[in-house]
N, C-alpha and C positions, 0 to 999 in steps of 0.2 A: 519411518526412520529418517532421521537428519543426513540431506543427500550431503558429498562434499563441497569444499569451495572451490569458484573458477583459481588454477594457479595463477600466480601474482608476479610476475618478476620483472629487471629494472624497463625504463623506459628507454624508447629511443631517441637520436638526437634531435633537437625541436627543430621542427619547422620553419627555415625561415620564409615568412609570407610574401615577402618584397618581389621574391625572385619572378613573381607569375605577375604578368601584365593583364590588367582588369580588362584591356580591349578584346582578348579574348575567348571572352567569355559571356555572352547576353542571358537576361535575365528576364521573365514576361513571370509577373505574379497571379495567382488566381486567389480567390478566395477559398476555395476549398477543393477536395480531390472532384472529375469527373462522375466519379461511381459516389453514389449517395448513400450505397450499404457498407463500404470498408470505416473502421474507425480510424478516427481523425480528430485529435485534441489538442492539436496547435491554437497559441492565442493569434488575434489578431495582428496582421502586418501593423505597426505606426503609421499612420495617417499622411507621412510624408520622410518615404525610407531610399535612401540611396547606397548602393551596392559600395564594398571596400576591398581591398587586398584579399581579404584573409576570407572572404563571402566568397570570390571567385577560386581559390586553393582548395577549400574544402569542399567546393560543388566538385571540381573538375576529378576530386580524386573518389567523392560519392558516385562519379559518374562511369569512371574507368577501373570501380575493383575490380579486383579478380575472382574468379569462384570461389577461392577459399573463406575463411572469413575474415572480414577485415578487422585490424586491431580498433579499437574505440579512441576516436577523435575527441579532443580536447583543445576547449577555447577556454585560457583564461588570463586574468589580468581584473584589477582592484574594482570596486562597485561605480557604476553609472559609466565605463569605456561603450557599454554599447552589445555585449555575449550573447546576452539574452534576442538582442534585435536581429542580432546576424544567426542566432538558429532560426528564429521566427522566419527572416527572410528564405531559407532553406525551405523548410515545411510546406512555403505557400511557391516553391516555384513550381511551372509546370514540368519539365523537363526532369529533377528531381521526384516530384511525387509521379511519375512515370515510371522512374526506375524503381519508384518501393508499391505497386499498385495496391498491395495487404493492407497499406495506411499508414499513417503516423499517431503512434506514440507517446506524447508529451508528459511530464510530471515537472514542477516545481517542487524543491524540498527546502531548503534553508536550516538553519540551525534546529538540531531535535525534531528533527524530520520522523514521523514515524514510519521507516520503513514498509511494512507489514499493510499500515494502511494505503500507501503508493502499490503496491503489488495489490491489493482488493479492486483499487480503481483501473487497475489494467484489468485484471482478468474481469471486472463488468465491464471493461468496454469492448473485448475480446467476445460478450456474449457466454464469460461463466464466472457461475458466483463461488468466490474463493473462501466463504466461511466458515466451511466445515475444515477446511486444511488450517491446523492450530499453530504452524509454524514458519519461521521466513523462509526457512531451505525447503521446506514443502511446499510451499509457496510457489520457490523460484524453481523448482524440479516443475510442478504442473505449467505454471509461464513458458518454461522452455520448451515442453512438451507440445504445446499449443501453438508456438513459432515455430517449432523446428521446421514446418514447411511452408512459411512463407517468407511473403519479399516487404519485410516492416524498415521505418525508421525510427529505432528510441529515442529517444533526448532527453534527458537525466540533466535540467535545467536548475543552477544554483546548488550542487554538491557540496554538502560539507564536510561529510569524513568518507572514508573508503568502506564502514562497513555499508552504506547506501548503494554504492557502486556494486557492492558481490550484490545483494538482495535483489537489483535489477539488472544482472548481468543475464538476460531470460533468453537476446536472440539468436538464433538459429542460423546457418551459414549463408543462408540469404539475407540477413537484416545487417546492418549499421549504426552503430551505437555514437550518440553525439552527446562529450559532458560539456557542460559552462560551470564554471568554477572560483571563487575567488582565491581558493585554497592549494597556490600552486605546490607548493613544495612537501603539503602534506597527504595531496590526489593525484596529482600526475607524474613524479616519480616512485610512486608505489604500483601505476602503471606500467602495463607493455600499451603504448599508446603513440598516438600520431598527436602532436602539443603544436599548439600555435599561443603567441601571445598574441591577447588584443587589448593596446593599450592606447596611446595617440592616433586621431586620425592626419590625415596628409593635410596638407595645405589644399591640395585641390579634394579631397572627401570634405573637408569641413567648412569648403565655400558651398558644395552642392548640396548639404546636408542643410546651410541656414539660406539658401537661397531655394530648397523646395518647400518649406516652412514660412518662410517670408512669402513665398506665392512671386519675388520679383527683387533683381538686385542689381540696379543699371550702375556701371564704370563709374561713375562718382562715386559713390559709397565705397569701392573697394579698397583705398587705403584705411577709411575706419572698420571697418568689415576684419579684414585683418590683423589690426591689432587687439578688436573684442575676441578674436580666434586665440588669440595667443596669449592675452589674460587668461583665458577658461581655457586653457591646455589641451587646447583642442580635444576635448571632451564630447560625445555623444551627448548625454543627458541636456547640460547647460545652453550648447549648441543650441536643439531643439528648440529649447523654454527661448531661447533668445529668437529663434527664428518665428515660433508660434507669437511671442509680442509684435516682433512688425509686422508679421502680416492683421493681428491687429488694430496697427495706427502708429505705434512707437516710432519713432526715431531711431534712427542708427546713432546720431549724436549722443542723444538721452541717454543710450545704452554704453556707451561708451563714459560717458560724464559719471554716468551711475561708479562703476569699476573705476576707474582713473579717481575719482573722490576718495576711495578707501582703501585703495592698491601702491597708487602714489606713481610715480614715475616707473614707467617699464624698463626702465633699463637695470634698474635694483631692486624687479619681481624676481620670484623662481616659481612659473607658474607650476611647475613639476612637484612641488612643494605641498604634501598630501594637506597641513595645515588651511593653503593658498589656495586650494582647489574647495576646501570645505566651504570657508568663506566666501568663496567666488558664487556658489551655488546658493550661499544662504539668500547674499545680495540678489539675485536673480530671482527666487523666491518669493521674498520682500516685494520684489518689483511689482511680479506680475500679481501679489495679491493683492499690494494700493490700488492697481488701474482696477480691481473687480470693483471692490471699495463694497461697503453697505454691506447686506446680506448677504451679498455673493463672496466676499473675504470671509465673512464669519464663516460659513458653509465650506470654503476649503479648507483655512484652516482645522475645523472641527473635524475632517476625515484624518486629522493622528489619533482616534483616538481605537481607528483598527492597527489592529497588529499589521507589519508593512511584510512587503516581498509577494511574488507569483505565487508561493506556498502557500499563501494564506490571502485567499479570495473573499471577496464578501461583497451579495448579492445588493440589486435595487429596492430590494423589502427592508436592506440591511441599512441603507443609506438612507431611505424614505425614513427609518426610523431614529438616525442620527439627526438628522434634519429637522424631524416633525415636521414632514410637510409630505403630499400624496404621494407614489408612486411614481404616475406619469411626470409629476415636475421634478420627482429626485433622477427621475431616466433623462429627462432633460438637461439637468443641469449636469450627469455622468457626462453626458455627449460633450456638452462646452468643455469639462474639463479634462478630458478627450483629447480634444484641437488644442486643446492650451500645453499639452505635452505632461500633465498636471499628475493623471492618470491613464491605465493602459486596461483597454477592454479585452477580455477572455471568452473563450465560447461558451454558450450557454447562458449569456447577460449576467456574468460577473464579471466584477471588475477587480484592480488590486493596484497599491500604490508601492511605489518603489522605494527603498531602505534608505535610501539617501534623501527624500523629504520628506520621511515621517517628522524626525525632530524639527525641523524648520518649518514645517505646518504649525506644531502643536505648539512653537513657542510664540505664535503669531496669534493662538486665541486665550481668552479668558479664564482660568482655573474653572470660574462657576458653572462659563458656558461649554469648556471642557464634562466637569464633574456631570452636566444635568445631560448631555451627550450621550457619555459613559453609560447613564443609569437609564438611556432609553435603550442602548444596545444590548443591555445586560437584558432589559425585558424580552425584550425582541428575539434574544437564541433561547433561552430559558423557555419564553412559547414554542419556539419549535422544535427542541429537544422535547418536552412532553407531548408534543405533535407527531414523536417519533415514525411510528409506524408510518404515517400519511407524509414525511417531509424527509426520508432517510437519505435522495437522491443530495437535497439540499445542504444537508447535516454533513453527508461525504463530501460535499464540495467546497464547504467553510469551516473544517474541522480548524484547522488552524487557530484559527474569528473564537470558535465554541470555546477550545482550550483556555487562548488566553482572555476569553469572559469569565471563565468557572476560575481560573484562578486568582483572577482582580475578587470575586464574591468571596471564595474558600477563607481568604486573607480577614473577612470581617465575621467570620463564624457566625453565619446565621442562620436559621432557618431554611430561609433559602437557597443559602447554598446545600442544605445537605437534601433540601430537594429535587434540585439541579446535579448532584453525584446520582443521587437514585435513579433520576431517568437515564445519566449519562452510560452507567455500568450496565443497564439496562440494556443500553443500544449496543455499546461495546460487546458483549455479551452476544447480543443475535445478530451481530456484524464480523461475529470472531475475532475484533482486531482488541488482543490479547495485550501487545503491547502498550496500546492507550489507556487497557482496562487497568494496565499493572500502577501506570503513572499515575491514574486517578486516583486509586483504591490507597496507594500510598500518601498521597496529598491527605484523604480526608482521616486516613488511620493516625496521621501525626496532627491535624485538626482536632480528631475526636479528643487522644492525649491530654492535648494542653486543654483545652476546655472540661477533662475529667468526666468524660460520657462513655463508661464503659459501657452500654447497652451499641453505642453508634459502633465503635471500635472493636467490638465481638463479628456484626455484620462485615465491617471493611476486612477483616482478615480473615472472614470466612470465601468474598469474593476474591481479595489478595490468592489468596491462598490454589483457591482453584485455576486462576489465570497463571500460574506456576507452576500445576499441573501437567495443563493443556501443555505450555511450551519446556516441559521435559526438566526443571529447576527444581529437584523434590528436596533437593533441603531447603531451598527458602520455604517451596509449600509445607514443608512439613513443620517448621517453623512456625508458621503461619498459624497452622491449625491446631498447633499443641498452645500457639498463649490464645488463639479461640475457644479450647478444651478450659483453659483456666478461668478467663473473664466467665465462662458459663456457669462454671461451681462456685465462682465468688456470687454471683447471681441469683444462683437458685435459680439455672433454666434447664432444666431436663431434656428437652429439646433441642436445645443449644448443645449441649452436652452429649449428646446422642448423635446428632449429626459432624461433631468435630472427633469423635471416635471412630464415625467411619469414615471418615477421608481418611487420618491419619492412615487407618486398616489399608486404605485403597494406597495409599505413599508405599507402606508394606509391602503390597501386591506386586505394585510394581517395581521394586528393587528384588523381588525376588523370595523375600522373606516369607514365605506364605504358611508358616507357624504364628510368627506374629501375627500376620493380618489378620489372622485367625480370631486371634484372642482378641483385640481391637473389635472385629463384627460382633463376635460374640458379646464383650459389655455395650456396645449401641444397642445390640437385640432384647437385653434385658431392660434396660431402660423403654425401648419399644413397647414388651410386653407391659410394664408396668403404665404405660399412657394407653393403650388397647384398641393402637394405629393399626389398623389390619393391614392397610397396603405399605405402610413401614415396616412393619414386621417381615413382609412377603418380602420385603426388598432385602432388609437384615438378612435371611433366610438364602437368600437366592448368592449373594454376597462371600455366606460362611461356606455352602455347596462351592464356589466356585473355588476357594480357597484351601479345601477338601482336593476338589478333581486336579489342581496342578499339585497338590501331594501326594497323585495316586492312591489317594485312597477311594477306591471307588464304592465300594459297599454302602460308604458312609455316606459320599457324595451322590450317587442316586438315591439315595433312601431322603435325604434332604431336600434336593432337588423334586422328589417326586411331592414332598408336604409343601413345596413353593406352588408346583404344577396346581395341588389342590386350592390354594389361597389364592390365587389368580384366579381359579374356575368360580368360586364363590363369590368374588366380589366382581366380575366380570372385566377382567382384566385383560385384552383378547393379544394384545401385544405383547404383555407379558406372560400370556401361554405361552404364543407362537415362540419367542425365544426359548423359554425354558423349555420346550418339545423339543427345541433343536441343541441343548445342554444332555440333554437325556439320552438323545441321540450321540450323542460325542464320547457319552462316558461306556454305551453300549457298546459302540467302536470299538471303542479302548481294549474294552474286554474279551473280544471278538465275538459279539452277540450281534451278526450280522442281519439278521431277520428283525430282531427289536429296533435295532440302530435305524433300519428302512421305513417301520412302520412310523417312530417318534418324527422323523424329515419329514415322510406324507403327512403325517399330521400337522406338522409346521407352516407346510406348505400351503396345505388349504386352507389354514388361518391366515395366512399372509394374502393368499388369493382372494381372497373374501374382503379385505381391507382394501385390496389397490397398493399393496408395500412392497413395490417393486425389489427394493436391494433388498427385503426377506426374503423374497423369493429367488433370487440369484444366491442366495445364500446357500437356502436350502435344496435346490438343485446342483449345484456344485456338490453339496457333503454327499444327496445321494448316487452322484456319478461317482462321487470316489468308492462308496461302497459297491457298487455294481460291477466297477472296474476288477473290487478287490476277489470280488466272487468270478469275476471272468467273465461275467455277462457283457462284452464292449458294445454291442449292439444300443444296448437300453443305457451303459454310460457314457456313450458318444449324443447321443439323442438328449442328454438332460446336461451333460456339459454345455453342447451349444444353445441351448434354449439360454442357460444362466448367462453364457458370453454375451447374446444379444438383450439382453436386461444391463449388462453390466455397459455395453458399449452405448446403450438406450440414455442411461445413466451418466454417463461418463468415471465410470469405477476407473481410472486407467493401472491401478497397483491389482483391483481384481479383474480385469481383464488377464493381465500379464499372468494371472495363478490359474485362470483357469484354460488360458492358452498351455502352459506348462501342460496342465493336465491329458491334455488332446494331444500333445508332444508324443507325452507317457505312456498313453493306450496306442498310438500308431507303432512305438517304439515297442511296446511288447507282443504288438501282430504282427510286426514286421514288417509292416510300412514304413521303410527308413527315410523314402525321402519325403513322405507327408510329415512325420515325426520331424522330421530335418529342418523342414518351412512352418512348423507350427512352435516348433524351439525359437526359432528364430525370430519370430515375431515376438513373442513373450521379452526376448531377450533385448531387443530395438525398441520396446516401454519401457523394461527396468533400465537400460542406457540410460533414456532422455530422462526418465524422473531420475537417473544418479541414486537409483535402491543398489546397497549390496548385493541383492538376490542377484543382480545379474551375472556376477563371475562365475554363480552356480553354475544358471544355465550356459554361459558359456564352457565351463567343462562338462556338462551333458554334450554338447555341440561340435565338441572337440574331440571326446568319447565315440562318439557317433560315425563324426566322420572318419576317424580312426575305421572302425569296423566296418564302416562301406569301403572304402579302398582295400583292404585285407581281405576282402569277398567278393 
């Protein structure tokens, strides 16, 4: 069930950063935490980083929270000020990753960020894999679960709308949330948040800034020094690229001449002037790509032809492949362009270029030597998206790179591309990340369209269809599946036609309707019998029983259920016994056929035991504690509760933990053990909290009940 969202309300008044003197406050950078097991996904410091106002504000107040938890920190101001360098700076201090020893954090997202997939790559680097959880609030209910007892730092680096910010609102009263943003007025006043702007550096940050870059900046140069500061608006980025040319060889002159050529007289600049600033940086650009000159220009330039921003990383396979040219020399030439401030290195030997010289890369190279670029990149994700299984690690970390390759191909309806969706839905699909799958599936259902391939377009809105399922949207899925229902009959696909009958059934199910869903299973099952699927049939079968047992009708629903139980035995179906044993068991229940109810669970059970399927087996010891309980036996259902608990916590179930914690609650509570019942309530109730399930207010009126009766006694 969808937890709710963090409350949202106004922000407070900003920050002003000036007020704190950088003296201080010192700073000693390490490369990464002491401890070598906590995660840590910060990029790398720049190569030559000097501390600012707003670096030492934000430490001093990471440093001195208070226990409660602190509201989430916000740096923002327009692209290339420098956000991103001063969280980075954070991350790698020592003093700070002391106060968060759990680790840091990191995500970049940028425009159409997909949520869902940011939340996958925390909880793998937390050490759990989030792709059985189908949805972002399930997501961020297990995330916060998972923090609630440590001491992290987030950093939710390049936000662009606010629903990002709920999706990774995960940490717990110990962690620290840090956003970087360009999107002040539409993220940090929808914020209760701590706002700093970071826009100009100082006069003395942007001499230290191109004088650690330069490597040396002796008292003669400082009256040119300063007025190249105040061309580039004292800007981070440009700074940099200027300070990386002299150390170099450049001139200060040159660099100056360069600017004063095309600026004109400083006295009637505004270098504040977002137009002015553009230019400023193309020129600088221009610059440092003449002094490569030769191959070494062509080569930078050609990296516009990855998607830009932290969000969207892309590897030395990925560059070796823009290049044509080996590995080791495109890691080489990463590094030069590294030092040259060109590009910024990421953990794990990716790299990624900043939004502000993708365009002035790519206008610097050739259409052709662009296009043939393009089309070695395009190879290059296409093999390792069909490499899936063996390069998932890789695929998570350039998903970005992937996207905008499938949809530069999608655009030319080829072949290709629709071989490049097959794998893609594929991965989507056994990675859970539902919302990528949604995006794809729709790209290629309005490609199949216009190209007039209903056979393609039957497939894409049967995956559509399902990934709307998963994340709880039944009338789009049912939409979905009813023009999948159509394309099949215009077809002549029986098959087709059979399986979009029972989803539809399945939309039914779960709105409730289960007359309808009925009738739905029912024409798939005919269409079954007629193709003489045995284990479609069984499934048909098992489908229309289930849709029987939520109408109470039980007579009809065990009598169904027990001809599934037999088609599974026949065709050796051993998982789809063990389930149906334990449907059989549910409806016995029901009826109070407490002896049958126990035998159909043991039999479940040893089917499951015999497999190694641990959560059937936590399954089915749960149902039979409840039955044991119901008979009075607490002995024998205390004993088969906690067995299922430690499968369940073996597991990580934390929604069935919490239900069979209840349960241990219930049987203390009805032997009279009020205060074991008390601490067993209680725990149940401190899971459904942190996962934000309803169930919890339940148990906290058991809890309140309870205590109620112990005082009164």
């Amino acid at each position: 069930m969808s937890s709710e969202e963090p409350s949202i309300t106004n922000s407070t008044p900003e920050t002003p950063s000036q007020t704190t003197p950088a003296e201080d406050v010192t700073f000693r950078f390490v490369a990464h935490p002491p401890e070598s097991n906590v995660p840590y996904q910060a990029p790398e410091l720049p190569p030559h980083f000097v501390s600012r106002v707003e670096l030492v504000a934000i430490k001093k107040l990471l440093l001195t929270r208070p226990n409660t938890s602190l509201a989430p920190i916000t740096m923002h101001g327009t692209s290339g000020t420098g956000k991103t360098a001063l969280a980075t700076a954070l991350a790698h201090d020592v003093e700070v990753l002391a106060a968060f020893p759990d680790g840091v954090l990191w995500i970049s997202l940028g425009e159409n960020a997909d949520s869902q997939h940011a939340q996958a790559l925390w909880g793998s680097e937390l050490g759990n894999n989030l792709s059985h959880l189908p949805d972002v609030a399930g997501r961020a209910s297990a995330l916060r679960a998972i923090l609630n007892d440590l001491q992290c730092l987030l950093i939710l680096d390049d936000v662009t709308d606010i629903e990002q910010v709920k999706a990774l609102n995960v940490g717990g009263p110990n962690c620290a949330r840090l956003i970087t943003t360009d999107k002040a007025d539409e993220i940090t006043y929808a914020l209760k948040t701590r706002r700093y702007s970071v826009g100009k550096m100082s006069e003395e940050e942007s001499l230290s800034l191109i004088t650690e870059w330069a490597g040396i900046l002796p008292d003669i140069y400082l009256p040119t020094v300063r007025e190249i500061i105040k061309r580039l608006g004292h800007r981070a980025l440009p700074l940099a690229l200027v300070g990386a040319q002299a150390r170099q060889g450049i001139t200060w002159l040159r660099l100056l001449e360069v600017l004063r050529d095309d600026q004109g007289p400083i006295s009637s600049l505004n270098p504040d002037d977002p137009e002015t600033q553009k230019n400023a940086l193309g020129l600088i650009v221009n610059l440092v790509l003449s002094r490569f000159g030769g191959a070494q220009l062509q080569r930078s330039a050609l990296l516009g032809v990855f998607a830009a921003g932290m969000g969207a990383p892309f590897s030395i396979g990925a560059a070796s492949a823009c290049w044509d040219v080996p590995p080791t020399e495109a890691s080489s030439i990463l590094s030069m362009l590294v030092e040259a401030a060109l590009v910024q290195r990421l953990p794990g030997e990716y790299y990624s270029l900043h939004q502000a010289l993708r365009d002035h890369l790519r206008q610097s190279a050739t259409p052709v030597a662009l296009a043939e670029a393009s089309s070695r990149v395009k190879d290059y994700y296409i093999t390792l998206v069909e490499q899936a299984g063996a390069a998932s690690a890789e695929i998570d970390n350039q998903i970005g790179q992937v996207m905008g390759v499938f949809k530069q191909v999608s655009e030319r309806g080829t072949e290709t591309a629709n071989q490049f969706a097959d794998a893609l839905i594929a991965y989507f699909e056994q990675r859970g990340l539902w919302a990528n799958l949604i995006t794809l599936a729709k790209l290629v259902t309005e490609s199949a369209q216009q190209s007039h391939n209903p056979a393609r377009e039957h497939s894409a809105r049967s995956d559509l269809g399902y990934a709307y399922t998963v994340l709880g949207d039944l009338d789009e899925a049912r939409s979905s599946f009813e023009r999948s229902l159509e394309i099949s009959k215009s077809l002549g696909d029986p098959n087709g036609e059979a399986i979009a009958l029972n989803n539809i059934g399945a939309i039914c199910e779960r709105e409730g309707k289960y007359l309808e869903a009925q009738g739905y299973y029912e024409r798939s099952l005919a269409i079954r019998e007629l193709l003489g699927e045995r284990t479609e049939i069984a499934n048909a079968l098992n489908n229309i029983a289930g849709a029987m047992y939520w109408q109470q009708r039980w007579d009809e629903a065990l009598n169904t259920f027990q001809r599934v139980l037999d088609m599974y035995t026949v065709i050796n179906d051993r998982l789809g016994q063990a389930q149906t044993e334990l449907n059989i068991g549910a409806v016995h229940e029901n009826i109070g056929k407490d002896q049958e109810a126990l035998q159909a669970y043991h039999r479940s059970l040893a089917i499951y035991a015999n497999l190694g399927e641990e959560g059937g087996q936590s399954q089915a010891l749960n149902n039979l504690g409840i039955v044991y309980l119901n008979q009075g036996d607490t002995e024998r259902a205390l004993a088969h509760f906690k067995r299922s608990l430690s499968l369940k916590e073996r597991l990580g179930d934390r929604h069935g933990q919490a239900a069979t914690l209840n349960n241990i609650a219930l049987l203390y509570e009805k032997t009279g053990a009020l205060t074991l019942a008390l601490d067993y309530y209680g725990q149940s109730y401190k899971i459904l909290d942190m996962l934000e399930d309803p169930r919890a207010e339940v148990v906290q009126e058991n809890i309140d009940k309870l205590k109620e009766e112990m005082s009164n006694n």
